[in-house]
DRENNUDO-776808 format. One record per residue: x, y, z of N, C-alpha, C in turn; residue in one letter. Coordinates in nm, 3 decimals, m for minus. Each point is the difference from the previous one (the first is absolute). Last residue first. Layout:
N
+---------+---------+---------+---------+---------+---------+---------+---------+---------+------+
:      nx :      ny :      nz :     cax :     cay :     caz :      cx :      cy :      cz : resn :
+---------+---------+---------+---------+---------+---------+---------+---------+---------+------+
:       X :       Y :       Z :       X :       Y :       Z :       X :       Y :       Z :    A :
...
+---------+---------+---------+---------+---------+---------+---------+---------+---------+------+
END
This chain:
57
+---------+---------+---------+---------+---------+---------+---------+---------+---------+------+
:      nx :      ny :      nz :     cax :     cay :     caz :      cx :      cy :      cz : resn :
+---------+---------+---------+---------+---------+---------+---------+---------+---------+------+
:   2.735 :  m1.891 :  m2.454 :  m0.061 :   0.080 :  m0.065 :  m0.091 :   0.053 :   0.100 :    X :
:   0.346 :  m0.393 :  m0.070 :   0.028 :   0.148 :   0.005 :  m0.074 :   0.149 :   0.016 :    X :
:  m0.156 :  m0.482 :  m0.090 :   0.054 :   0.035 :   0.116 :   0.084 :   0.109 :   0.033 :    X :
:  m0.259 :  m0.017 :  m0.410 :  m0.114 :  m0.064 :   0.136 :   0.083 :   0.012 :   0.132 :    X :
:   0.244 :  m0.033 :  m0.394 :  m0.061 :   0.136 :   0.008 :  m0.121 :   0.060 :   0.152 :    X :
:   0.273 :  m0.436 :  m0.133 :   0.048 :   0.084 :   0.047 :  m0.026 :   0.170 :   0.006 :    X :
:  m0.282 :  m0.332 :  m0.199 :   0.030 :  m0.075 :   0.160 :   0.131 :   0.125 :   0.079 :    X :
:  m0.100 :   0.046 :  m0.463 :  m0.113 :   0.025 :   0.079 :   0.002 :  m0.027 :   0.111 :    X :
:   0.337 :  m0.144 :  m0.298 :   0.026 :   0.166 :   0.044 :  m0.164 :   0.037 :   0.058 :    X :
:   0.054 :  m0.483 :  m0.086 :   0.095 :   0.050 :   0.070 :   0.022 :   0.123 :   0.003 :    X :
:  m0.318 :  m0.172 :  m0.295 :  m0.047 :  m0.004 :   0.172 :   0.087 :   0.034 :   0.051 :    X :
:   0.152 :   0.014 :  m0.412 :  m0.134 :   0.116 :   0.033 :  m0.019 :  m0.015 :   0.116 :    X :
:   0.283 :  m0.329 :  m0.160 :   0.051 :   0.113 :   0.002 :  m0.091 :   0.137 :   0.041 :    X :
:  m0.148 :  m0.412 :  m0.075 :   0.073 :  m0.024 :   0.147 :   0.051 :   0.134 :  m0.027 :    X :
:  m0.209 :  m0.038 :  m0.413 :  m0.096 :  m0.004 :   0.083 :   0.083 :  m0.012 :   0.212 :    X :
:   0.271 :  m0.020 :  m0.382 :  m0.055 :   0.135 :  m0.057 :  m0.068 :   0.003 :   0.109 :    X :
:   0.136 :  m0.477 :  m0.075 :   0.110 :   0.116 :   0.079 :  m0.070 :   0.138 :   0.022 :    X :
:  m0.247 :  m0.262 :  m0.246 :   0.010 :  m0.043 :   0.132 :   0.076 :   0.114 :   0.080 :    X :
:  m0.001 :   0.001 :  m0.457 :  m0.106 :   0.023 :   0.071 :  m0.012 :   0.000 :   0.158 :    X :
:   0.351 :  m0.235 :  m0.248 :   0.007 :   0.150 :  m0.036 :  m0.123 :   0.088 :   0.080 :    X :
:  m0.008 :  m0.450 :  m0.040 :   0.085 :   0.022 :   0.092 :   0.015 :   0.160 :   0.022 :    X :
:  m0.253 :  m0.169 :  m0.356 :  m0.085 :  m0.022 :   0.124 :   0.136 :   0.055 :   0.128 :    X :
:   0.105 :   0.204 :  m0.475 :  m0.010 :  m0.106 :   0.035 :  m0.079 :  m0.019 :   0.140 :    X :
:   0.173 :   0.307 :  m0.375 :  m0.134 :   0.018 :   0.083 :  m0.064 :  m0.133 :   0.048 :    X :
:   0.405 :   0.103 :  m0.251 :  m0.048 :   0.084 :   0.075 :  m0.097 :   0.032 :   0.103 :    X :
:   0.167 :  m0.359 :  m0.425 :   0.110 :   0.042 :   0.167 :  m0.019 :   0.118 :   0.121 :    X :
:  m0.329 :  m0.111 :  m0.358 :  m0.017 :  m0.098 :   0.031 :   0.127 :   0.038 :   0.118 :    X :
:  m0.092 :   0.327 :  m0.293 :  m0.108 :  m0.016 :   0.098 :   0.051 :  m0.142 :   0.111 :    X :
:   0.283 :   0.096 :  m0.366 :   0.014 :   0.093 :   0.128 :  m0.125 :  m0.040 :   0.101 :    X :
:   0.050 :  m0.213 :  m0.416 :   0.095 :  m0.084 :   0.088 :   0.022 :   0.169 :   0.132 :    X :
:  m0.320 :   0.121 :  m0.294 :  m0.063 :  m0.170 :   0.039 :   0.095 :  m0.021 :   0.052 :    X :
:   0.125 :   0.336 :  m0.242 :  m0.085 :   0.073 :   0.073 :  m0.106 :  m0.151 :   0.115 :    X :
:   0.325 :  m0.101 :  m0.357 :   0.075 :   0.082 :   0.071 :  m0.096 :   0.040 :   0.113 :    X :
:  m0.204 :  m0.217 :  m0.411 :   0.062 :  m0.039 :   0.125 :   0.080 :   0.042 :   0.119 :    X :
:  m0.223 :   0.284 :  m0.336 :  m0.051 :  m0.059 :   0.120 :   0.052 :  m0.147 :   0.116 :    X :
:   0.261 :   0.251 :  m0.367 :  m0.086 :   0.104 :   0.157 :  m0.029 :  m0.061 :   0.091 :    X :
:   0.079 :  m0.216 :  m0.386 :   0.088 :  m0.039 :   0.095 :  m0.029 :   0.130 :   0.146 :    X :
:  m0.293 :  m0.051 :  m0.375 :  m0.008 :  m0.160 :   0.055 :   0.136 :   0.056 :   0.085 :    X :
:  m0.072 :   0.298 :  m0.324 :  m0.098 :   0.056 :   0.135 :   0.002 :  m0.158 :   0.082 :    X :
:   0.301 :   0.025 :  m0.343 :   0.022 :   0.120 :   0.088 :  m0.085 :   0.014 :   0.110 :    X :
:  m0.134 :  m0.227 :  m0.347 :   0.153 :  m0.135 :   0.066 :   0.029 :   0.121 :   0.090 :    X :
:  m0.317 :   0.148 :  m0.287 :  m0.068 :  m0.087 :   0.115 :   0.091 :  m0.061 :   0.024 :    X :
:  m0.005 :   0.445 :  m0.283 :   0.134 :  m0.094 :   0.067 :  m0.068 :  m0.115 :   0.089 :    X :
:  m0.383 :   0.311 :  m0.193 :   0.082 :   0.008 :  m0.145 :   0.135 :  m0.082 :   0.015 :    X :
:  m0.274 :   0.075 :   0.375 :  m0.067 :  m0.062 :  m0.053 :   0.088 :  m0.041 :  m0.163 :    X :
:   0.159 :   0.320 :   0.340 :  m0.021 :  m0.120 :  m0.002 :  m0.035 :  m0.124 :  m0.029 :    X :
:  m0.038 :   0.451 :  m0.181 :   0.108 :  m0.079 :  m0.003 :   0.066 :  m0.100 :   0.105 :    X :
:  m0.408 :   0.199 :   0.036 :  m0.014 :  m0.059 :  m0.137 :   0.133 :  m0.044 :  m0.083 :    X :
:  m0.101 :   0.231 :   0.425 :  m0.073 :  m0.128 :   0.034 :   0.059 :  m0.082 :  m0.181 :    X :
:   0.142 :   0.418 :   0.122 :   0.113 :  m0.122 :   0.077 :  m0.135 :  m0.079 :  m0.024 :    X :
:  m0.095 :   0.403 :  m0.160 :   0.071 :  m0.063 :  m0.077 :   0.049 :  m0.132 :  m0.005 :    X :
:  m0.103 :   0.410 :   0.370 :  m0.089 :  m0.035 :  m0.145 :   0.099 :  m0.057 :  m0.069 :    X :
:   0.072 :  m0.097 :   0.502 :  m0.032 :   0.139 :  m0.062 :  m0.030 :  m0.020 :  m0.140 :    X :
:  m0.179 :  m0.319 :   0.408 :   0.123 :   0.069 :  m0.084 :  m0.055 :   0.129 :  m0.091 :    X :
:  m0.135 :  m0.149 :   0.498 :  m0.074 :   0.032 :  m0.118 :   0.124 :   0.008 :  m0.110 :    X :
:  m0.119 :  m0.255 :   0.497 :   0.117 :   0.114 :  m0.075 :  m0.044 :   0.019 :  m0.141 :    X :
:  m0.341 :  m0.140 :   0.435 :   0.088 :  m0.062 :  m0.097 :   0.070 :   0.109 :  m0.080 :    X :
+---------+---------+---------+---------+---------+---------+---------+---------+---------+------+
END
């Protein structure tokens, strides 16, 4: 985990409408990012340069 640097925890704590939109921000990424499809793809994508590694190889 990313360690902030000295200060940022407590001025976060000191703007919590600042640290609520981070985190939403940081929530509407996870959610468009790292989707099952998303996964998926990642995973056909692996077998497919192995299969061609296997046959090239």
């Amino acid at each position: 985990m990313k360690k902030l640097p000295p200060g940022q925890a407590s001025a976060y704590l000191n703007h919590p409408e600042q640290a609520d939109q981070i985190a939403a921000a940081a929530r509407l990424r996870c959610l468009n990012e790292h989707t099952g499809s998303k996964r998926l793809g990642d995973i056909f994508e692996q077998l497919d340069w192995e299969l061609l590694e296997h046959r090239n190889g």
